[in-house]
C-alpha positions in Angstrom: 48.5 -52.1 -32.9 46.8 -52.5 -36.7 47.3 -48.4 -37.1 49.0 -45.9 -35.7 46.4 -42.9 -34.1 46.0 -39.6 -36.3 45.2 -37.1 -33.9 44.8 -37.5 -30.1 41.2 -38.5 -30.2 42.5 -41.4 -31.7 45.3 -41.8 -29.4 42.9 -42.3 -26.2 40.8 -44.1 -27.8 43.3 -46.4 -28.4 44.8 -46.3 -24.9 41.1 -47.0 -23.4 41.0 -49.9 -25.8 44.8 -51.1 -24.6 43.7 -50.8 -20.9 41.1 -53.1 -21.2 44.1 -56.0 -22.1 45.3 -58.2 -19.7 49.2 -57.2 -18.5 51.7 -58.6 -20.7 54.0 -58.6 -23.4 50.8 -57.7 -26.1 49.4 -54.4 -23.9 53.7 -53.7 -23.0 54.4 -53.7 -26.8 51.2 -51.4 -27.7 51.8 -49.1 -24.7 55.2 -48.2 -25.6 53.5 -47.8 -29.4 51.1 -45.5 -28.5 53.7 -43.5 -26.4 55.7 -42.8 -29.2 52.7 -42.2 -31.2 51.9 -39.1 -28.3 55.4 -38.0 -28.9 54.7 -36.6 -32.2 51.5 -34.7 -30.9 51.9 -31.1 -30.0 49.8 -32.0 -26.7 51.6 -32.6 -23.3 48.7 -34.6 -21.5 48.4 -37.1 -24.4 51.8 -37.4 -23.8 51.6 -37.9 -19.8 48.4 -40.1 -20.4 50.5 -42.5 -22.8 53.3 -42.6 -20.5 51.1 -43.4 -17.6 49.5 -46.2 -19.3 53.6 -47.0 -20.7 54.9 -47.2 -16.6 51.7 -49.4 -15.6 52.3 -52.2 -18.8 55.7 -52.2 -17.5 54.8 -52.7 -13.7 52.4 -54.9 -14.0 53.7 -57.1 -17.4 56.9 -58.2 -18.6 59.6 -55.3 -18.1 59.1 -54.1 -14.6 62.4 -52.3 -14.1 61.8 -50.1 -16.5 58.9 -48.4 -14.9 61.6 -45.8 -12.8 62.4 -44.6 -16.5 59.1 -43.8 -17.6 58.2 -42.3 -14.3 61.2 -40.2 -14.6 60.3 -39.0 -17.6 56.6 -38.1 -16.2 58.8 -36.0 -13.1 60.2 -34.2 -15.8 56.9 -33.3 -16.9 55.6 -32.5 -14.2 58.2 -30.2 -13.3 58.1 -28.3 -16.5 54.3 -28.3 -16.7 52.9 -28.7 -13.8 49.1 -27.4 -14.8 48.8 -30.0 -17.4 48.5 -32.5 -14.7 44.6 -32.4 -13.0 43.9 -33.0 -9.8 43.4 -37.0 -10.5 46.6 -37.1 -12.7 48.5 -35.4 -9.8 47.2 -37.7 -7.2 48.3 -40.9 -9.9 51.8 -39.1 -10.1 52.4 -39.1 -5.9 51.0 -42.4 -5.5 53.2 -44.1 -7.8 56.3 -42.7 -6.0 55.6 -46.0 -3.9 55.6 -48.0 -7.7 59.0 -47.2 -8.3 60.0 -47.8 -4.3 58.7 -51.4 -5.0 60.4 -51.7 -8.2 63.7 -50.5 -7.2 63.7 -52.7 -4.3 62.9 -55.9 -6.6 66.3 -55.1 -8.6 69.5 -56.9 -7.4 71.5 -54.5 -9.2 70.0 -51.1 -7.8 72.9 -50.4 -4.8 71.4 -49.6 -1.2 72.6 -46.0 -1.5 70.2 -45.6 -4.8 67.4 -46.9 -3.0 68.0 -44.5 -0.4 68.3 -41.5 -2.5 64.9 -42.3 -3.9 63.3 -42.1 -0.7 64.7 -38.8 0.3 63.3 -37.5 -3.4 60.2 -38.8 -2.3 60.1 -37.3 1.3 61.2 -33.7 -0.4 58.3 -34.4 -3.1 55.8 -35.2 -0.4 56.7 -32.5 2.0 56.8 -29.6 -0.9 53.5 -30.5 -2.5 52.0 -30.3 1.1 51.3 -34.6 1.5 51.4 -36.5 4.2 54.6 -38.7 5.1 52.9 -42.1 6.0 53.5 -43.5 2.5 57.2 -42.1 2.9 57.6 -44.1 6.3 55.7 -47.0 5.1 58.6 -47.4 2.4 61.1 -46.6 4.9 59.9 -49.6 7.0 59.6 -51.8 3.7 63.4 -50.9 2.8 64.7 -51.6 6.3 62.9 -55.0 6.9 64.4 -55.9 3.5 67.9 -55.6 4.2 67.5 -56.7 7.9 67.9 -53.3 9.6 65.6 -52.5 12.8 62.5 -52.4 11.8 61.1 -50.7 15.6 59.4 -47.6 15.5 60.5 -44.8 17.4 58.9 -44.4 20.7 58.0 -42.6 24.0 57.5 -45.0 26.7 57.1 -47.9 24.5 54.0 -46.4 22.3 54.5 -45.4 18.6 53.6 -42.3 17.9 51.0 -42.5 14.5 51.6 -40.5 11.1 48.9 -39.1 9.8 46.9 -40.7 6.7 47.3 -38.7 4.0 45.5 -39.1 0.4 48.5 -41.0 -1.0 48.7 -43.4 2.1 46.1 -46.8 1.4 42.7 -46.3 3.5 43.0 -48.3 7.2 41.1 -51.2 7.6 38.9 -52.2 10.4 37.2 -55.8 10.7 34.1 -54.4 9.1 36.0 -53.5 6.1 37.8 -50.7 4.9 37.4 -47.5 7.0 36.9 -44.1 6.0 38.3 -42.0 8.5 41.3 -41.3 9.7 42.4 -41.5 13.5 43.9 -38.2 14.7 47.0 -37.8 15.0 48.2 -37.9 18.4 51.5 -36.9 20.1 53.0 -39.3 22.8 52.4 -38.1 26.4 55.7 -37.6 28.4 56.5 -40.6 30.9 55.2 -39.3 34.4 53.8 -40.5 37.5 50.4 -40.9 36.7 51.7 -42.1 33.1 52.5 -46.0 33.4 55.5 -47.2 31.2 54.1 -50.1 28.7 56.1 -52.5 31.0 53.9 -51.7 34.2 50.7 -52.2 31.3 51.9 -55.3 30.4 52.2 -56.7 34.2 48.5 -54.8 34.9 46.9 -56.9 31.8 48.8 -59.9 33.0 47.3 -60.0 36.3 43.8 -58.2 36.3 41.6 -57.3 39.3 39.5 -59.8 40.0 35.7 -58.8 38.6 33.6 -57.6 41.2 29.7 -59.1 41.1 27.0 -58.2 43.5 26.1 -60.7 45.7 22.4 -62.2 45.3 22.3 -61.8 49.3 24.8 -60.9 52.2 25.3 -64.2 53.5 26.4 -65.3 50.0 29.4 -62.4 50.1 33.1 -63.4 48.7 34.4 -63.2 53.0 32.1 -65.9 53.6 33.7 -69.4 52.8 30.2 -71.1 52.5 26.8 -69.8 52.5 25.2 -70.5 55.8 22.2 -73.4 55.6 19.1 -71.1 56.1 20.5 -68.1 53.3 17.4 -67.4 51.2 17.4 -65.3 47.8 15.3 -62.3 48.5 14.3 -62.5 44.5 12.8 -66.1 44.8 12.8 -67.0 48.7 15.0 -70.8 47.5 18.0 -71.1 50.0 21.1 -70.3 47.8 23.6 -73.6 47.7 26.4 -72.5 46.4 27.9 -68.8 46.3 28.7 -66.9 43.0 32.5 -66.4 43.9 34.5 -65.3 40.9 37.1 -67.6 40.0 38.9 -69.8 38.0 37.5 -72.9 36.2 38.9 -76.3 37.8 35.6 -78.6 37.8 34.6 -76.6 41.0 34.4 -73.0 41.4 37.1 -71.8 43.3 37.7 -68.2 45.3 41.4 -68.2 44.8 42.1 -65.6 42.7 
């Protein structure tokens, strides 16, 4: 950075300008600059600006564990200050809770009970400011099929029952592209009698009823084996030679199921 910013005008211009960099080493060096540039301005949200701009250069460049620092600091902020944060800066704060999940799962040296810990501040962060626990459980899963630990969701009669998609939580996807509603949340109905286990589904899809298909005439119904020689179509008055039976494909249609 040719000059260090005099006032915060400066400052964001400068971070606008440092965004527009490609991640690495160049935008990490003037991040951390311009962060201890914002430390000497009596303004808190230069200060969280710079340090948001700080913990993505490290991410995203050359020092990625040293993103949990930065966000750290930003908690602290955030805790002592919370109206400096707007509603978009607030939204930036919660979803990077899942930054920091990544990056401290990427670390060798972070111990299992660390990573742990993080999630439970994440869980108690989520549930106080009133969020949504999908991104919680999605890093749950992600921490669990890292270390080799079930990975099954719990269940009532073998169907999941969905979180609901908060704010924080990325946008389902359909085959059309992303979607932009969220399914309702449902709870799991109790196994009954009229309830079929997803054992008793699985045998139903593996052997479906056969389709039914209305017959062009009577004589051409699935109990007759053949159709008899003087069977006419009502529609077009031509004899009918061979019944539609449904079937499977063997070269010749077949009535066995």
């Amino acid at each position: 950075m040719p000059t260090a910013p005099q006032n915060t005008d400066e400052l964001y211009d400068a971070l606008q300008e440092n965004q527009r960099r490609p991640y690495g080493r160049a935008r990490t060096v003037a991040a951390e600059e311009l962060a201890e540039a914002a430390e000497r301005f009596e303004d808190p949200l230069a200060l969280v600006r710079a340090l948001f701009e700080l913990q993505e250069a490290y991410t995203y460049g050359s020092e990625p564990r040293k993103s949990p620092v930065v966000f750290a600091r930003l908690l602290t902020l955030f805790d002592e200050q919370p109206d400096v944060f707007t509603d978009r800066l607030r939204h930036l704060l919660f979803w990077r809770f899942k930054w920091v999940a990544n990056s401290l799962r990427a670390l060798p040296e972070i111990p299992l009970t660390s990573l742990r810990q993080w999630l439970t501040e994440m869980r108690g962060r989520y549930e106080k400011a009133g969020l949504g626990l999908q991104p919680y459980y999605a890093q749950t899963y992600q921490l669990a099929a890292h270390t080799g630990e079930d990975t099954a969701p719990p269940t009532s009669c073998g169907r999941p029952a969905p979180a609901p998609r908060s704010a924080t939580a990325r946008p389902a996807r359909s085959a059309n592209g992303p979607c932009t509603t969220s399914p309702p949340a449902t709870t799991p109905a109790p196994c009954a009698p009229g309830n079929p286990s997803s054992a008793a589904r699985r045998a139903a899809r593996r052997s479906p009823p056969a389709p039914s298909r209305t017959p062009c005439c009577p004589c051409c119904a699935p109990v007759t084996p053949t159709a008899p020689a003087n069977c006419t179509s009502p529609a077009t008055g031509a004899a009918a030679a061979t019944p539609r039976w449904p079937g499977r494909w063997d070269g010749t249609w077949s009535s066995a199921p």
